[in-house]
OpenMM code with the backbone's topology and positions (N, CA, C; nanometers):
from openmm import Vec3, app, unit

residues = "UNK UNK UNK UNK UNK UNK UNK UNK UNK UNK UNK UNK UNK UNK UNK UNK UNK UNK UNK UNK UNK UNK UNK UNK UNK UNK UNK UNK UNK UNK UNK UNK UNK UNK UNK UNK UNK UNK UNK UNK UNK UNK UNK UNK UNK UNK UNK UNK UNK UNK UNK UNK UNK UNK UNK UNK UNK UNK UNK UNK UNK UNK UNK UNK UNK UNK UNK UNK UNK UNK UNK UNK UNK UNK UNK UNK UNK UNK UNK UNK UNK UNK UNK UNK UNK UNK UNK UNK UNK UNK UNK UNK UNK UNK UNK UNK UNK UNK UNK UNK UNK UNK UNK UNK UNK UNK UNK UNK UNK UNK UNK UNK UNK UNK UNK UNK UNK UNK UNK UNK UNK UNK UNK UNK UNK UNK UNK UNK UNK UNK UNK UNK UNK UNK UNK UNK UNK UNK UNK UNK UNK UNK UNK UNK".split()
positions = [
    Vec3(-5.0517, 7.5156, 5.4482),
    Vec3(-5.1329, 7.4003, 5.4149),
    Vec3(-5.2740, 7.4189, 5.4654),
    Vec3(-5.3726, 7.3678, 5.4195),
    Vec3(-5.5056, 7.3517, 5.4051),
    Vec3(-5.5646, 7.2839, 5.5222),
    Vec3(-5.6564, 7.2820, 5.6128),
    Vec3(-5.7398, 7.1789, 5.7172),
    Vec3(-5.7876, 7.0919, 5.6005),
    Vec3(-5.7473, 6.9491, 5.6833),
    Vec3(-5.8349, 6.8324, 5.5946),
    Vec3(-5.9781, 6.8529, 5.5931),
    Vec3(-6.0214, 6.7944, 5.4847),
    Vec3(-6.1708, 6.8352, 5.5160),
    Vec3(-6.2369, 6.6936, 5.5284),
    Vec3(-6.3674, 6.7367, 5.5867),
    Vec3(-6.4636, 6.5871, 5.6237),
    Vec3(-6.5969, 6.6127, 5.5514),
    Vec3(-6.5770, 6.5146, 5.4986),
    Vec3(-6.7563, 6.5000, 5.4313),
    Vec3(-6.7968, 6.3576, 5.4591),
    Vec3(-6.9167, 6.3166, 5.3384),
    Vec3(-6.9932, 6.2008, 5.4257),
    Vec3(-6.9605, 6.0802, 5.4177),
    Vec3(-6.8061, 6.1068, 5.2843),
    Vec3(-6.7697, 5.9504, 5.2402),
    Vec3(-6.6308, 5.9809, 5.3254),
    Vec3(-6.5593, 6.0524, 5.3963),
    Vec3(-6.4655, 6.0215, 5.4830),
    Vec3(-6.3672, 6.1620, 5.4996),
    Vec3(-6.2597, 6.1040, 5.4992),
    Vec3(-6.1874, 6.2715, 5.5205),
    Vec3(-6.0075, 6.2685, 5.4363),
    Vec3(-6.0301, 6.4076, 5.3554),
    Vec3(-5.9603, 6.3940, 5.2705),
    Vec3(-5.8279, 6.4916, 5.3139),
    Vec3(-5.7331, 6.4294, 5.3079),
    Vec3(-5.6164, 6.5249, 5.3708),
    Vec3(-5.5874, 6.6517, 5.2573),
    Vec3(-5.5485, 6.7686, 5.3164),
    Vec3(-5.5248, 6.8794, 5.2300),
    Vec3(-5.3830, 6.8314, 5.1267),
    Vec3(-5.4268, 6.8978, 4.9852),
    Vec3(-5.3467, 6.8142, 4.9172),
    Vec3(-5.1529, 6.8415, 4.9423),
    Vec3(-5.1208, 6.7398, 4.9068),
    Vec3(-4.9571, 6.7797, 4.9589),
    Vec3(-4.9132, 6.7474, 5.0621),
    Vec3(-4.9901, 6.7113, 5.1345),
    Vec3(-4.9648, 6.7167, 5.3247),
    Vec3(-4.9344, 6.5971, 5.3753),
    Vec3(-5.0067, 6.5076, 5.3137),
    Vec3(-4.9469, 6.3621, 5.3777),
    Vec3(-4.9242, 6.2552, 5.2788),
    Vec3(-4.8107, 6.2226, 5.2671),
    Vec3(-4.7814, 6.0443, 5.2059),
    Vec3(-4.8587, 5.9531, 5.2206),
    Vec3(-4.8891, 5.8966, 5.1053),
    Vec3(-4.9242, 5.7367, 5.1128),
    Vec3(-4.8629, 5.6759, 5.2029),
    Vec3(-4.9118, 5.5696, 5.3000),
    Vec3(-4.8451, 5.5022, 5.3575),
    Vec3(-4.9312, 5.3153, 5.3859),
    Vec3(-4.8443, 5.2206, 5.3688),
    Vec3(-4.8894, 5.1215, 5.3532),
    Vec3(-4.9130, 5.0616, 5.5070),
    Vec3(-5.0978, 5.0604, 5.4924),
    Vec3(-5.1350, 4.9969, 5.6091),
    Vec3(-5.1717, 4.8828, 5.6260),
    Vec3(-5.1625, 4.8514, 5.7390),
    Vec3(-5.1796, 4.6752, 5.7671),
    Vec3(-5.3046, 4.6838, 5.8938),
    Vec3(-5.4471, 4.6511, 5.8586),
    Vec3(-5.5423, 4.6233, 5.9199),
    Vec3(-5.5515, 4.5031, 5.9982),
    Vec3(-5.5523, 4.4206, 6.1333),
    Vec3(-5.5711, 4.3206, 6.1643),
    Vec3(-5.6894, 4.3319, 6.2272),
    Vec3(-5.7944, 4.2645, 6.1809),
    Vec3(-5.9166, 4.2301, 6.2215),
    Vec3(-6.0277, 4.1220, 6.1600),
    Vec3(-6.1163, 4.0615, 6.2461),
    Vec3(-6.1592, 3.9595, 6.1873),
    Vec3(-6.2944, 4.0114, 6.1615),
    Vec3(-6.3558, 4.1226, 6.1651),
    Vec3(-6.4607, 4.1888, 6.1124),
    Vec3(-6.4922, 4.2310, 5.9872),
    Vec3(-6.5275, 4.1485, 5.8808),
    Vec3(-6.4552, 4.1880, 5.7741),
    Vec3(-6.5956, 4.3312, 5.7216),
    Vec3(-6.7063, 4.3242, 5.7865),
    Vec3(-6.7603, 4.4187, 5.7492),
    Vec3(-6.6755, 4.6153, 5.8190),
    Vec3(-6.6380, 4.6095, 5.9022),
    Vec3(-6.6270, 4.7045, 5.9682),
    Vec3(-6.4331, 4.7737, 5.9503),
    Vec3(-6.3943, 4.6109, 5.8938),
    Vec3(-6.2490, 4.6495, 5.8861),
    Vec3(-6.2562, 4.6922, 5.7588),
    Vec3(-6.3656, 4.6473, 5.6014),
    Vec3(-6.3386, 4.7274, 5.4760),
    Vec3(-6.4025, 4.8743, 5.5467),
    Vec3(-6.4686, 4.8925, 5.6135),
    Vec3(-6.5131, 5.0143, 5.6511),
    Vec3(-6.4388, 5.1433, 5.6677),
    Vec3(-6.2923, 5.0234, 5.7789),
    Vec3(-6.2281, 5.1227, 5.7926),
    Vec3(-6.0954, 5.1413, 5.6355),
    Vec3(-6.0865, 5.0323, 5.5950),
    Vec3(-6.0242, 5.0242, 5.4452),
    Vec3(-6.0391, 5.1238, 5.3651),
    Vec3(-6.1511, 5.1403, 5.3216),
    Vec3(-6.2393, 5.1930, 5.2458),
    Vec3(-6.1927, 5.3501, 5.2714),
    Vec3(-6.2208, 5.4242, 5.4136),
    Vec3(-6.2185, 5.5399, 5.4475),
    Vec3(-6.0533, 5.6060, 5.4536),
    Vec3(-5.9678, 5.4570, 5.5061),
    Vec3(-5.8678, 5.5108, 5.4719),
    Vec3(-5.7729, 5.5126, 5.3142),
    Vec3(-5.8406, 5.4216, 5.2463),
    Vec3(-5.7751, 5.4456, 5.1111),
    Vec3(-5.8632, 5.5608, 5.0338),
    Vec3(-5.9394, 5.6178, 5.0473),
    Vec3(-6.0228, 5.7797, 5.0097),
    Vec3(-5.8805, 5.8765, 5.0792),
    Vec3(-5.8285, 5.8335, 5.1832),
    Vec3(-5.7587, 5.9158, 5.2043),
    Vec3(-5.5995, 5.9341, 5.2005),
    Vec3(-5.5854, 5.7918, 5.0524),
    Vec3(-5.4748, 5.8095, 5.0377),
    Vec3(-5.3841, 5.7115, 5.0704),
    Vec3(-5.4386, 5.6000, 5.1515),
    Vec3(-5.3514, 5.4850, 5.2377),
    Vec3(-5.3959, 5.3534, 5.1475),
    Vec3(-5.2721, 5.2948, 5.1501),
    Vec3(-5.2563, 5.1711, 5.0888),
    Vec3(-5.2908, 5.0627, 5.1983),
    Vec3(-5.4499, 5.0165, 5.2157),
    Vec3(-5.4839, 4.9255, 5.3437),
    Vec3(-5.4807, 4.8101, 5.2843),
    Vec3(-5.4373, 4.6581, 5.3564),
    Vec3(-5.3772, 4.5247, 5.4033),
    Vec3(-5.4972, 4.4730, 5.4596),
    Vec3(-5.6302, 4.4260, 5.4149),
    Vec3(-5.7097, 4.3400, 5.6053),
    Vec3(-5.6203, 4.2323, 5.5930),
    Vec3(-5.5824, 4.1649, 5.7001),
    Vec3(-5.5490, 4.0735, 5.7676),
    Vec3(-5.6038, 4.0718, 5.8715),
    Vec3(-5.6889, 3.9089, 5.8799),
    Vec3(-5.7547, 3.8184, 5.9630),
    Vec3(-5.6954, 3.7323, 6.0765),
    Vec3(-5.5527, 3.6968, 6.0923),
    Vec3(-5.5575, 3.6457, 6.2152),
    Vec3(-5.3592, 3.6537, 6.2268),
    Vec3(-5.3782, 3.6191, 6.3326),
    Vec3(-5.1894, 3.6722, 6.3911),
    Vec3(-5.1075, 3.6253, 6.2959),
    Vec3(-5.1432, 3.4993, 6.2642),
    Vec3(-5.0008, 3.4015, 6.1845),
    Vec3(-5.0097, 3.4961, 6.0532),
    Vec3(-5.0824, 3.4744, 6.0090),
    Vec3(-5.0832, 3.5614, 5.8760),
    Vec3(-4.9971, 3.7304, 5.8727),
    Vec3(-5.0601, 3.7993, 5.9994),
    Vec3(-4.9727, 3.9377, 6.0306),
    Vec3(-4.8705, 3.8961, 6.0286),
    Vec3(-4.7853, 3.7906, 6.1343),
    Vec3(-4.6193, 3.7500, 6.1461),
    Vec3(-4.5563, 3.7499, 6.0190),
    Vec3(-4.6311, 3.6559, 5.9785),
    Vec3(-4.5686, 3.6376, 5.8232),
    Vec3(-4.5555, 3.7878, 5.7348),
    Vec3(-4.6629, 3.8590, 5.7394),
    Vec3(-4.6737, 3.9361, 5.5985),
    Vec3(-4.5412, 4.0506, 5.6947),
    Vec3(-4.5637, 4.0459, 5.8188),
    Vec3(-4.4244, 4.1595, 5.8444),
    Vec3(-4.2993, 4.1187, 5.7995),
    Vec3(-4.2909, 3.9747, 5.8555),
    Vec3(-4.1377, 3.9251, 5.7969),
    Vec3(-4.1011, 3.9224, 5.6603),
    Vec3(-4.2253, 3.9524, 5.5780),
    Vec3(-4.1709, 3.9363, 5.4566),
    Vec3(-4.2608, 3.8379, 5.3954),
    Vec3(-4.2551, 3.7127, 5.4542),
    Vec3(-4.2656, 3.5646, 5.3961),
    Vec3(-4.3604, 3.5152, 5.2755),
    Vec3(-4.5368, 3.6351, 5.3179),
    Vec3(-4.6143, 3.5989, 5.1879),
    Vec3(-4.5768, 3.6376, 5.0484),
    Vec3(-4.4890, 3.7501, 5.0617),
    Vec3(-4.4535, 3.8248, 4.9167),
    Vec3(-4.2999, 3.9223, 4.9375),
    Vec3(-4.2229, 3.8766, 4.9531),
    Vec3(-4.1102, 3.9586, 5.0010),
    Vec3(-4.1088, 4.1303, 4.8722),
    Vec3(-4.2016, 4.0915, 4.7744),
    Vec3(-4.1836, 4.2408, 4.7204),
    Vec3(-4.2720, 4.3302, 4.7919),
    Vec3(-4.3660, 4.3113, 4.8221),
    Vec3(-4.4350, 4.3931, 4.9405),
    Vec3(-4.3970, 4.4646, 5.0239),
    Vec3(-4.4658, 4.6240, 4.9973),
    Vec3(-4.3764, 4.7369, 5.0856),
    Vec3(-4.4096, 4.6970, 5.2438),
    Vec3(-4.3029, 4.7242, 5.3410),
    Vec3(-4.3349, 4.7249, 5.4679),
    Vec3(-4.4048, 4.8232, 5.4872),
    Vec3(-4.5388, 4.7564, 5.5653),
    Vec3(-4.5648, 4.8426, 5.6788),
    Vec3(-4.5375, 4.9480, 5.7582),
    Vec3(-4.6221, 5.0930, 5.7109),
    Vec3(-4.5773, 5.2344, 5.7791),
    Vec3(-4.6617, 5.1838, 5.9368),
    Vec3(-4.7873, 5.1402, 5.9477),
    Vec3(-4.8747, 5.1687, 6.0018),
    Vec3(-4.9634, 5.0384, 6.0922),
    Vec3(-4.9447, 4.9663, 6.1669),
    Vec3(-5.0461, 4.8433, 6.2053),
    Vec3(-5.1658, 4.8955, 6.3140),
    Vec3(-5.2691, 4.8937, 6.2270),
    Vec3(-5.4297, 4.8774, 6.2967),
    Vec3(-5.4482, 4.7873, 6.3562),
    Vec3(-5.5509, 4.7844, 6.4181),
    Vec3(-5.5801, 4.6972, 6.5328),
    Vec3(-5.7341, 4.6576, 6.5655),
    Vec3(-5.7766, 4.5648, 6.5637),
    Vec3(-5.9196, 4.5350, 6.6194),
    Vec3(-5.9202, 4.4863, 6.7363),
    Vec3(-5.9650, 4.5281, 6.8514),
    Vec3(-5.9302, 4.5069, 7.0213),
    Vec3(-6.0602, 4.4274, 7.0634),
    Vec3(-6.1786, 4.4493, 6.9439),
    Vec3(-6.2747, 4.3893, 6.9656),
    Vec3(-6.3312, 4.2116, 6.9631),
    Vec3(-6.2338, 4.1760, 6.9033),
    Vec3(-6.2461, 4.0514, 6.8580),
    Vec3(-6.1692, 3.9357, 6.9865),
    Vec3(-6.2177, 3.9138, 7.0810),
    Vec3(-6.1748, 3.8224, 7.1515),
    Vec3(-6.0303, 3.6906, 7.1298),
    Vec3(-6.0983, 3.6157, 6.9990),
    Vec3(-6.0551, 3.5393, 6.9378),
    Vec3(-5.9266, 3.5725, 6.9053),
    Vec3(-5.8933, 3.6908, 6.8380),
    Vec3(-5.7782, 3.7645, 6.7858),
    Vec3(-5.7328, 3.7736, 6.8509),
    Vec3(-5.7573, 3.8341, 6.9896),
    Vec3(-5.6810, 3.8984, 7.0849),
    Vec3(-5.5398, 4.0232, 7.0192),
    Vec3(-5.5537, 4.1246, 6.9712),
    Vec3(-5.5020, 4.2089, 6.9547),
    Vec3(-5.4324, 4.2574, 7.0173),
    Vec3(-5.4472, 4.3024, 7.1427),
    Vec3(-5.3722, 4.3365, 7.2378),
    Vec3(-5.2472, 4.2175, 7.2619),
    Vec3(-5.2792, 4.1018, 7.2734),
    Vec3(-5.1727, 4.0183, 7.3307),
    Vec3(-5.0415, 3.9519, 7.1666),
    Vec3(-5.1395, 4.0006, 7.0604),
    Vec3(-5.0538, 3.9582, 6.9435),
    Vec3(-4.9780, 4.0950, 6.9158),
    Vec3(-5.0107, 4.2289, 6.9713),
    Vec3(-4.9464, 4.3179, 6.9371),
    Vec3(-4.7901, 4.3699, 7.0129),
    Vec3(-4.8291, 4.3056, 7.1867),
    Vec3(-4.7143, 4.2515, 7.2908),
    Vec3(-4.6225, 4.2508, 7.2921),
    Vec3(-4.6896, 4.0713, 7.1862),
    Vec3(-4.6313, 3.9582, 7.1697),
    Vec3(-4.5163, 4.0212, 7.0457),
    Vec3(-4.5597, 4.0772, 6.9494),
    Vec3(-4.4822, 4.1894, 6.8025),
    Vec3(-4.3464, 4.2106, 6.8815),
    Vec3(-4.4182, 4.3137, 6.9774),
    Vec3(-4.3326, 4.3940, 7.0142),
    Vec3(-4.1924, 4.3128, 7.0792),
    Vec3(-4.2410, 4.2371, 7.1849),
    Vec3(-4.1483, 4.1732, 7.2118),
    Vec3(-4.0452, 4.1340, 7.1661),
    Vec3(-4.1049, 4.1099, 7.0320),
    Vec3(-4.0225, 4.0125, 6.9941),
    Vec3(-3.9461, 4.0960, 6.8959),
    Vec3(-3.9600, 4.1893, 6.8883),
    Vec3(-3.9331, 4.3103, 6.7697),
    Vec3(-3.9488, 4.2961, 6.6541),
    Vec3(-4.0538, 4.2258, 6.6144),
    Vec3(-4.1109, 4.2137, 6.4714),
    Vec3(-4.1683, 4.3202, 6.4223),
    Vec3(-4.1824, 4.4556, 6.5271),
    Vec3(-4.3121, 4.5704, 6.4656),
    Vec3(-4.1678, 4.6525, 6.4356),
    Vec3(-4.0543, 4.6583, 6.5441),
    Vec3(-3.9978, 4.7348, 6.4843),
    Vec3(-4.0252, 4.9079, 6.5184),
    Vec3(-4.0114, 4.9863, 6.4422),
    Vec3(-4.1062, 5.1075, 6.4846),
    Vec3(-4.2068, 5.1429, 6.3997),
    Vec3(-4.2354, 5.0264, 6.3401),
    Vec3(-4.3779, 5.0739, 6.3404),
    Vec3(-4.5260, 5.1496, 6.4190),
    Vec3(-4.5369, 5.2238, 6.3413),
    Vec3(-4.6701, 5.2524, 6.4801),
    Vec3(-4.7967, 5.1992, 6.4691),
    Vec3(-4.8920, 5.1862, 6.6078),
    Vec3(-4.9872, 5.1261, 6.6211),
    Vec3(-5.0834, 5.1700, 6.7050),
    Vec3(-5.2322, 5.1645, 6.6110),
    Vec3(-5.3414, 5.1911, 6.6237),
    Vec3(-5.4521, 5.1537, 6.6767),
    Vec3(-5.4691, 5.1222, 6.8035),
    Vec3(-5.6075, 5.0079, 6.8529),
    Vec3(-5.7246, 5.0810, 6.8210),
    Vec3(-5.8406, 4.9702, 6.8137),
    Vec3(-5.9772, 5.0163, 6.8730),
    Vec3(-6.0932, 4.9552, 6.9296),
    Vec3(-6.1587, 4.9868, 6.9984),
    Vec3(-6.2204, 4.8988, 7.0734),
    Vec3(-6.3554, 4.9634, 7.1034),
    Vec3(-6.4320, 4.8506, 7.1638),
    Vec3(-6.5758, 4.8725, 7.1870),
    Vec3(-6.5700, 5.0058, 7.3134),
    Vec3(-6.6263, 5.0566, 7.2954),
    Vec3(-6.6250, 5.1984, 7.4388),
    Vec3(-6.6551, 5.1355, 7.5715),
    Vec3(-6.7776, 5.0581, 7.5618),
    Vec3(-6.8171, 4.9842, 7.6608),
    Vec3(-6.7067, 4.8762, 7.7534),
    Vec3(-6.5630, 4.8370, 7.6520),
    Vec3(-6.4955, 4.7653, 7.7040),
    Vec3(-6.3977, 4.8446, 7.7868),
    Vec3(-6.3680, 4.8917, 7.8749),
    Vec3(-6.2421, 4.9471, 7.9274),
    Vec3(-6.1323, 4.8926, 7.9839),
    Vec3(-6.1510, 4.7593, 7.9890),
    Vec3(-6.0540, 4.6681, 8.0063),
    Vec3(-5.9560, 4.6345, 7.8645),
    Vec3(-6.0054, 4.6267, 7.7545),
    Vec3(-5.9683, 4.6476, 7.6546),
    Vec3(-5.8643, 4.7185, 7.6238),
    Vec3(-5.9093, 4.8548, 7.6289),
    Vec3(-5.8474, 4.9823, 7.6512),
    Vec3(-5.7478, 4.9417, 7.7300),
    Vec3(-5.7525, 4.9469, 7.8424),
    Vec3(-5.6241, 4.9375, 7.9289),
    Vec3(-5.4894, 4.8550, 7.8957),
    Vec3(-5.5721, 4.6770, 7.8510),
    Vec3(-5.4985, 4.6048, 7.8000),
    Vec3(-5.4213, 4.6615, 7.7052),
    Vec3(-5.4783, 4.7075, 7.6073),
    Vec3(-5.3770, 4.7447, 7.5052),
    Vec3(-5.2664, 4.8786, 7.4927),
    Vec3(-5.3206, 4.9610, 7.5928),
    Vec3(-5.2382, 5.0304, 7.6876),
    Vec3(-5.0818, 5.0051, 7.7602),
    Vec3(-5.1029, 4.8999, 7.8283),
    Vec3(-4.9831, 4.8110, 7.8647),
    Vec3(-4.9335, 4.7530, 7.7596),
    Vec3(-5.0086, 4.6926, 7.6547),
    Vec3(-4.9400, 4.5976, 7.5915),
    Vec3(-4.8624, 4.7312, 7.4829),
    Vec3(-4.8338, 4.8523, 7.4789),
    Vec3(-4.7808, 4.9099, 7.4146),
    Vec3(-4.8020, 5.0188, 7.2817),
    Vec3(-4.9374, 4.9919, 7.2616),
    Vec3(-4.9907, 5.0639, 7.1219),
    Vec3(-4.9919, 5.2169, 7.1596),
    Vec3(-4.9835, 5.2367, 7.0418),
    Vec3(-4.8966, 5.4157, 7.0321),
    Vec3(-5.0719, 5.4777, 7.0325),
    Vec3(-5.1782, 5.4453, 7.0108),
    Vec3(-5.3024, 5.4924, 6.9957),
    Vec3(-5.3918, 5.4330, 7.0343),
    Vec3(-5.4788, 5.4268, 7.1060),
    Vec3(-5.5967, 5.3309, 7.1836),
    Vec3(-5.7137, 5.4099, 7.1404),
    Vec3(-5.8207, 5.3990, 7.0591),
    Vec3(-5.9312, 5.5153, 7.0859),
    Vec3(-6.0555, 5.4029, 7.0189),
    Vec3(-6.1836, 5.4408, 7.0836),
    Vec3(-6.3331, 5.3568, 7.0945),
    Vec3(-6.3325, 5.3298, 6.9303),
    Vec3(-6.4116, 5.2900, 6.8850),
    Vec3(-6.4407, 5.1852, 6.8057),
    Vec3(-6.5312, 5.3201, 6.7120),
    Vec3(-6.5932, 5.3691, 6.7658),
    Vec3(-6.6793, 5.5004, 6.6601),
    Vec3(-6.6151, 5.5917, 6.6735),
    Vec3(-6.5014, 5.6108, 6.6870),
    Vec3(-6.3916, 5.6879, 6.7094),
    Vec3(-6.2776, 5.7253, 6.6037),
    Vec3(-6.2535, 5.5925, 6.5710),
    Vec3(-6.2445, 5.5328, 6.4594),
    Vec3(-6.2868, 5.5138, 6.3134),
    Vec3(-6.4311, 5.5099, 6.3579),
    Vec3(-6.5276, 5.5088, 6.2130),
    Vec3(-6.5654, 5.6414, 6.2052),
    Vec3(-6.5567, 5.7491, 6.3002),
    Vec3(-6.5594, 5.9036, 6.2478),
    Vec3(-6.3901, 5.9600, 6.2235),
    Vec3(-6.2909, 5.9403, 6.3022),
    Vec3(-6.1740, 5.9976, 6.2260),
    Vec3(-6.0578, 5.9213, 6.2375),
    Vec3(-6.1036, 5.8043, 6.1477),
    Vec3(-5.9960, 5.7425, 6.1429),
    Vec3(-5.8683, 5.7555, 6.0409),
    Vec3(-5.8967, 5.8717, 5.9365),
    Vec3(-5.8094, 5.9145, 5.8712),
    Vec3(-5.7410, 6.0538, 5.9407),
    Vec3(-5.7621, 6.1194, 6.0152),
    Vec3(-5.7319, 6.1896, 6.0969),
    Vec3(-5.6074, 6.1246, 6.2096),
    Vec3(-5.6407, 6.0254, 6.2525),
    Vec3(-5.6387, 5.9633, 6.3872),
    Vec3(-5.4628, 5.8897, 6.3237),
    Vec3(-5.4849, 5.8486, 6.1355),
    Vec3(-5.3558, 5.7837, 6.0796),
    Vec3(-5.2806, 5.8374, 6.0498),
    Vec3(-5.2986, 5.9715, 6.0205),
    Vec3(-5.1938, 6.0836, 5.9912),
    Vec3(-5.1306, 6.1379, 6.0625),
    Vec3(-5.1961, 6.1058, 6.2070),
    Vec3(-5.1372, 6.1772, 6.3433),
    Vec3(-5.0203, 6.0771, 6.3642),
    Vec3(-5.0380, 5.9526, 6.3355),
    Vec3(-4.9551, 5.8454, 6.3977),
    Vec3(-4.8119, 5.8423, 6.3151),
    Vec3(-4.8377, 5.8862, 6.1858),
    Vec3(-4.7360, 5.8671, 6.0402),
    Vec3(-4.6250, 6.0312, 6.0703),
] * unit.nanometer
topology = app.Topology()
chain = topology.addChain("A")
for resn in residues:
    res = topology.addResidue(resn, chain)
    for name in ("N", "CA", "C"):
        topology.addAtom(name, app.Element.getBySymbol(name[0]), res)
């Protein structure tokens, strides 16, 4: 197989190599979360934004559209206070709504409390916020 390659609109996996997989974005940024949308459906991923917890609960259980493929993949915005990501992702777990799904944080660099939080709270990937917006199709294939 082929190295993915990177150019300026995002990064394209070598062909054959990785599955579609249906992602679920939670973030209330809606400029930065099509950002990351955007880069990951160039690379093949079926992306979800979702804006706030109740809405995630629901679309895992099923409830908005029960024909809707589950979730390979839940993203994460660590940046958004309001959201609190870290404590709704926990809270998933706890309760075993994620299941094994895997999960992706990201966060401001400057925050390292952030980081940590979501550390404990369980996410399979923690990495800065431009971290993200340079390989975040990289960063989803690792997780899948």
């Amino acid at each position: 197989m082929g190295a993915p390659t990177v150019g300026t609109r995002g990064v394209s996996p070598p062909a054959g190599s990785i599955a579609m997989a249906r992602v679920l974005a939670l973030t209330g940024d809606l400029l930065f979360g099509s950002r990351v949308q955007g880069a990951l459906t160039l690379a093949g991923h079926d992306v979800e934004l979702i804006d706030d917890a109740t809405r995630l609960r629901e679309r895992l259980a099923g409830s908005t559209d029960p024909t809707l493929p589950e979730a390979e993949l839940l993203v994460v915005d660590l940046t958004d206070a309001e959201l609190d990501g870290a404590g709704v992702v926990e809270s998933l777990k706890l309760a075993g709504e994620l299941g094994s799904t895997p999960t992706l944080g990201f966060y401001s660099h400057v925050d390292a409390a952030a980081r940590e939080r979501a550390e404990r709270a369980g996410f399979d990937l923690v990495v800065a916020r431009s971290r993200m917006a340079r390989e975040g199709p990289l960063l989803v294939a690792g997780l899948l």
